[in-house]
N, C-alpha and C positions, 0 to 999 in steps of 0.2 A: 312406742316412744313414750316416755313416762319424763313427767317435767318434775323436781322437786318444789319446793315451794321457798321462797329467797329469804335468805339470811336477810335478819334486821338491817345490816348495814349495807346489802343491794340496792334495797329498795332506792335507798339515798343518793348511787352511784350514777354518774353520768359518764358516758362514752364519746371520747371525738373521734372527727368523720376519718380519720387515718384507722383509728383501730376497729372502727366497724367497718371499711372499705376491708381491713383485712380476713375480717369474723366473716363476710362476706364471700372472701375470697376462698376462704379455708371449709366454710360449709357446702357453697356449691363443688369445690375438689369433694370433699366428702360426701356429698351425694351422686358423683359419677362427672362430673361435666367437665369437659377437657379445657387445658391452661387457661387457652383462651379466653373461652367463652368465662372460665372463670372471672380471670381479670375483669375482663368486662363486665361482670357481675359485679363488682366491688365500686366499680367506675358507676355503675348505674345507680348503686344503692346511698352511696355517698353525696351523690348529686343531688339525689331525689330529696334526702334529710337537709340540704345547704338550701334546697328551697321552699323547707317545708312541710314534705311529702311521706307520709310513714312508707319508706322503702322497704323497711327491714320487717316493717309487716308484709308487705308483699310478698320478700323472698319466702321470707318462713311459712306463708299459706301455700306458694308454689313448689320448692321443696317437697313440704309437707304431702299436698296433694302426689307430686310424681313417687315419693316413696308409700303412702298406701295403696297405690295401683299398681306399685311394682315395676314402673316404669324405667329401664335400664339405658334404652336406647337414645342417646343426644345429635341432633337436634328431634326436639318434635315434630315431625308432620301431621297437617290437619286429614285425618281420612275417618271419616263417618263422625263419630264422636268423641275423636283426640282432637287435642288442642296444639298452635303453634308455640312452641318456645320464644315469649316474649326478647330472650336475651340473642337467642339466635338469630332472632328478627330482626330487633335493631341492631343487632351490630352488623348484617350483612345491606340494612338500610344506611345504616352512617360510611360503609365504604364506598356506597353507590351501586351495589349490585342489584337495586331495584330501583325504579324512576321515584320522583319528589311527589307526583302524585300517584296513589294506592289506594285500593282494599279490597284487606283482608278479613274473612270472617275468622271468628273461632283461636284469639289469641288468650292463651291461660293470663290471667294476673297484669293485664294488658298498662297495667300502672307503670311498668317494669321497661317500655319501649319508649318513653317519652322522653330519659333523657340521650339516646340517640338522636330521636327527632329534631331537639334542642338543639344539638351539638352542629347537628348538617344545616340545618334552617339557618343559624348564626344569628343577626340582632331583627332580621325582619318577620315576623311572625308567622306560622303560616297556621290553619285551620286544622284540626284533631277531631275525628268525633269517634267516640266510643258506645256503642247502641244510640242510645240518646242525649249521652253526655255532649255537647259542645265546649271545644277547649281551643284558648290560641296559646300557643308552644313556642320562643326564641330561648338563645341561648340565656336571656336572662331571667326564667323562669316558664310557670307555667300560670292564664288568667282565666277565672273560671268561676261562676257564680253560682258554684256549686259547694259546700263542705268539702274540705280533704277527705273526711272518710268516705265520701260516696265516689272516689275516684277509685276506691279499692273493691273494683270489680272480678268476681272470679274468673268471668271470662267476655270477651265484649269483641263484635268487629272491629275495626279500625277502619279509619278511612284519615287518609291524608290529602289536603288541596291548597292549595293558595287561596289567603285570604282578601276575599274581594274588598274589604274594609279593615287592613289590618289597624287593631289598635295597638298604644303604645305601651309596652310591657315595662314598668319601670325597674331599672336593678332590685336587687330585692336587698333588704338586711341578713344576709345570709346566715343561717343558723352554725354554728361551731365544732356544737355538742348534741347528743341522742341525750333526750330525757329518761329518768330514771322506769317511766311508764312504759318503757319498750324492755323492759327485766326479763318479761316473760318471752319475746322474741327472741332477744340476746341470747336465756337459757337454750332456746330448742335451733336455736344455728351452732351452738356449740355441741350439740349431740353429735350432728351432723360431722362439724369439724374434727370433732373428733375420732372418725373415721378413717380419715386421715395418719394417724399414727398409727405405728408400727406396735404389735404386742410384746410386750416385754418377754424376754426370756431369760435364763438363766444367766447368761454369760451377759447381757444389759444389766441385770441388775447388780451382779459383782460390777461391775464397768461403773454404773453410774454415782451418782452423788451420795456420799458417807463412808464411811471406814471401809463397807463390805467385809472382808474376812484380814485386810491388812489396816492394822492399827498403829499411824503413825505417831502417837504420844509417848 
């Protein structure tokens, strides 16, 4: 996978949570991962950015990782030293097909299941902990006294429980927009995305956009 290096005026560019919800959507399709689970990729990573959270760093090192090991088969299961698919996780946690309190070792990019956690929890907190990260998780964010980027774990247990002293998680000022510093993510989910598309052939390219061989002037 080869990234080029950004036009002057990328650098400058900022992204809202709609069209990275979609760049989301369209990289995990184009790395294998069914509708679903896609969708709920887009949901996750757009959440993650409204609160803060470099999502779109996450996909792109999870991604990243499952295509240099070749990895074809969705969902992950954890057997020896694979990892679970964070997106398969929570999203089969936010339907309820696992109880409120869990853990699980061995989840890749484990940044990537919080805002499932979020979503089911709803406004009462409950308790997160990632190896030795402690975290409390409601739907209105994530509180943590920790740097965002030290939540961008490659791979970490998870444990979920109710919090004996939950605190109050205040709404957040939700973010809008992906800053211009996530260019180089942006670039390598479009590789991805672009997988996605169909190869042009002969009879697309008469087809598409321009005179092709009929010139109507």
């Amino acid at each position: 996978m080869t990234i080029t290096p950004p036009p002057d005026d990328a650098r400058h560019s900022s992204w809202s949570l709609g069209e990275t919800a979609a760049l989301a959507i369209k990289a995990a399709r184009g790395a294998g991962m069914p509708w679903g689970l896609a969708d709920e990729t887009g949901f996750a990573v757009s959440w993650l950015h409204a609160h803060g959270i470099a999502g779109l760093s996450a996909l792109c090192r999870y991604l990243s990782w499952r295509h240099n090991d070749r990895l074809t088969q969705w969902p992950d299961h954890a057997t020896g030293d694979r990892c679970y698919c964070p997106i398969a996780l929570g999203t089969a946690y936010l339907d309820g097909a696992l109880p409120d309190s869990l853990s699980i070792n061995n989840i890749r990019e484990p940044v990537l299941i919080l805002p499932f956690i979020a979503k089911r929890s709803g406004a009462r907190p409950v308790q997160v902990n990632l190896d030795q990260l402690c975290l409390h998780v409601s739907e209105n964010g994530v509180l943590s006294r920790y740097q965002d980027t030290a939540l961008l774990l490659n791979q970490a247990a998870c444990t979920i429980s109710p919090a004996a002293d939950p605190p109050v998680i205040p709404p957040p000022m939700q973010t809008q927009r992906v800053a211009s510093c996530f260019y180089g993510c942006v670039t390598a989910l479009q590789y991805f995305a672009g997988k996605t598309y169909a190869p042009a052939t002969d009879e697309s390219r008469l087809a598409g956009a321009g005179a092709g061989l009929n010139d109507n002037d």
